[in-house]
N, C-alpha and C positions, 0 to 999 in steps of 0.2 A: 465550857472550860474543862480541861482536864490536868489534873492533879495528880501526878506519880509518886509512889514511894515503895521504895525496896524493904523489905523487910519487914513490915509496919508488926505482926506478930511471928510467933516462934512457925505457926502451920501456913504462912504464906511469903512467899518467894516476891513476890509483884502486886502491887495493888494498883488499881485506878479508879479514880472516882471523878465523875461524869456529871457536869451541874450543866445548866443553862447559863447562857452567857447573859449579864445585866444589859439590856442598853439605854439605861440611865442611872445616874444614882441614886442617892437617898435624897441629898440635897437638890440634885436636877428634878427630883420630884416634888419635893415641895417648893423651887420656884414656880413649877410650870402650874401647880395647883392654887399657889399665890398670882400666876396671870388669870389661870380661868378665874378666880374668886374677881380680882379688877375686872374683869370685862363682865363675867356675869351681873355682879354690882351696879356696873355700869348703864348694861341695856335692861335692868331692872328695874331701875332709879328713873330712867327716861320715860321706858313703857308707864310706869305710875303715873308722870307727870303729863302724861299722855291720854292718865283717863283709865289705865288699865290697874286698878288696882290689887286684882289678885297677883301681877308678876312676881314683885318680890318673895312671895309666899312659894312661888313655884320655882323660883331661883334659888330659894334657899333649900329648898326638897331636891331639887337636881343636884344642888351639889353636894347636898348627904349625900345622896345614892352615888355619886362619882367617886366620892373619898370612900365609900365602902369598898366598893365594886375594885377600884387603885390599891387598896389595903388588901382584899384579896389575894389579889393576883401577885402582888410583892409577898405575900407569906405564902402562896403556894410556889412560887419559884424555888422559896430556901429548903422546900418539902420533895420537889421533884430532882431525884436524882438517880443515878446507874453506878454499882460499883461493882469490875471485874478483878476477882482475887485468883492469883492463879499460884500453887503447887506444885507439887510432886504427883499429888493422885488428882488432881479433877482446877480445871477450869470452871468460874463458880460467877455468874451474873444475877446480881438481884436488883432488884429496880424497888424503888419509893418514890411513892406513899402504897403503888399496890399492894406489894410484898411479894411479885413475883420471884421467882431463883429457878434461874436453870442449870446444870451443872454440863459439863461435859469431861471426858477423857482429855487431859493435855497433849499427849502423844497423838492423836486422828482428827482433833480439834483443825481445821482450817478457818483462816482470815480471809473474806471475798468481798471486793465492792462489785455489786450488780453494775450492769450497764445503765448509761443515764435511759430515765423515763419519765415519760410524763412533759409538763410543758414546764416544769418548773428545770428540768435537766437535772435531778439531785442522782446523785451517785451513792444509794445505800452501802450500809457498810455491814457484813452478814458473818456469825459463826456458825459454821456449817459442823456437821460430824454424821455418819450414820444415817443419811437422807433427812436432817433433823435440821433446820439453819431459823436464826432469833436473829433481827435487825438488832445493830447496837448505836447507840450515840443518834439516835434519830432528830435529835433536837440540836444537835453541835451543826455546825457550818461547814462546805466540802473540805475548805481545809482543814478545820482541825477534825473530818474523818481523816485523812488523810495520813495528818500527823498520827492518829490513835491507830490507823493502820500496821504505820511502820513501828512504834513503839510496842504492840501487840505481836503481831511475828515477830521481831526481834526478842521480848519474850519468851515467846514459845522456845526460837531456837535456843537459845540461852539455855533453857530447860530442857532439852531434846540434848543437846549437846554436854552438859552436865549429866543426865540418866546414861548416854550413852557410853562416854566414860566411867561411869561407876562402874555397870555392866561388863566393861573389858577390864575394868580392875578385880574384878569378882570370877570372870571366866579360869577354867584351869588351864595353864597353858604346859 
């Protein structure tokens, strides 16, 4: 998912921020954990009457560890995310929960999707600068690289074209 906003403080022109896309919800989650609960219930109930008395006991441990393990990974999604700020003086990516940040030059900063590779055919999406290139959006879908592509050099030029005017307004003529 990405989320645009111009201006968002006084030192940044453009923000984006880069979450992973849900595919389920809150509520699609606790139905689907209310089916597992029916069914586990179910073939737990039988296996007992079957003779198997420890099922229930192992039915009910698997599906702790299923609601942990589901609880998890739903509170690292809200944790995992990329925001590029971009300026006047520096294109700026930091990624969470690592706390990576790279910075680059706005002006030499290039926008590049690799060619597809691999079996999966995904079409990276790279800022390049200075022999220096960071894959961004690794977790977005081809299209919304795609979109973040054009939204990013657009950007850029926006800001290229705005310094560059300043510039000829400041030259002496």
């Amino acid at each position: 998912m990405i989320e645009q906003s111009a201006s968002p403080t006084p030192d940044a022109i453009f923000e984006f921020r880069l979450r992973p896309e849900r595919p389920i919800t809150a509520s699609g989650l606790a139905v689907f954990f209310m089916v597992l609960v029916a069914v586990s219930v179910t073939v737990a109930g039988f296996s007992a009457l079957q003779g198997n008395v420890f099922a229930p006991a192992f039915a009910a441990l698997e599906l702790a560890l299923v609601w942990v393990a589901l609880r998890l990974v739903w509170r690292r999604q809200d944790q995992c995310q990329e925001r590029i700020a971009l300026n006047r003086d520096a294109l700026t990516l930091a990624r969470q929960p690592s706390g990576d940040e790279v910075r680059f030059h706005p002006y030499w900063v290039r926008v590049l999707r690799a060619p597809a590779g691999g079996r999966s055919g995904r079409r990276p999406l790279m800022l390049a600068s200075h022999g220096r290139a960071v894959e961004v959006g690794a977790f977005l879908g081809d299209d919304e690289r795609g979109r973040l592509e054009g939204l990013l050099a657009g950007a850029l030029e926006a800001l290229r074209a705005d310094r560059n005017a300043g510039s000829e307004r400041k030259a002496p003529g």
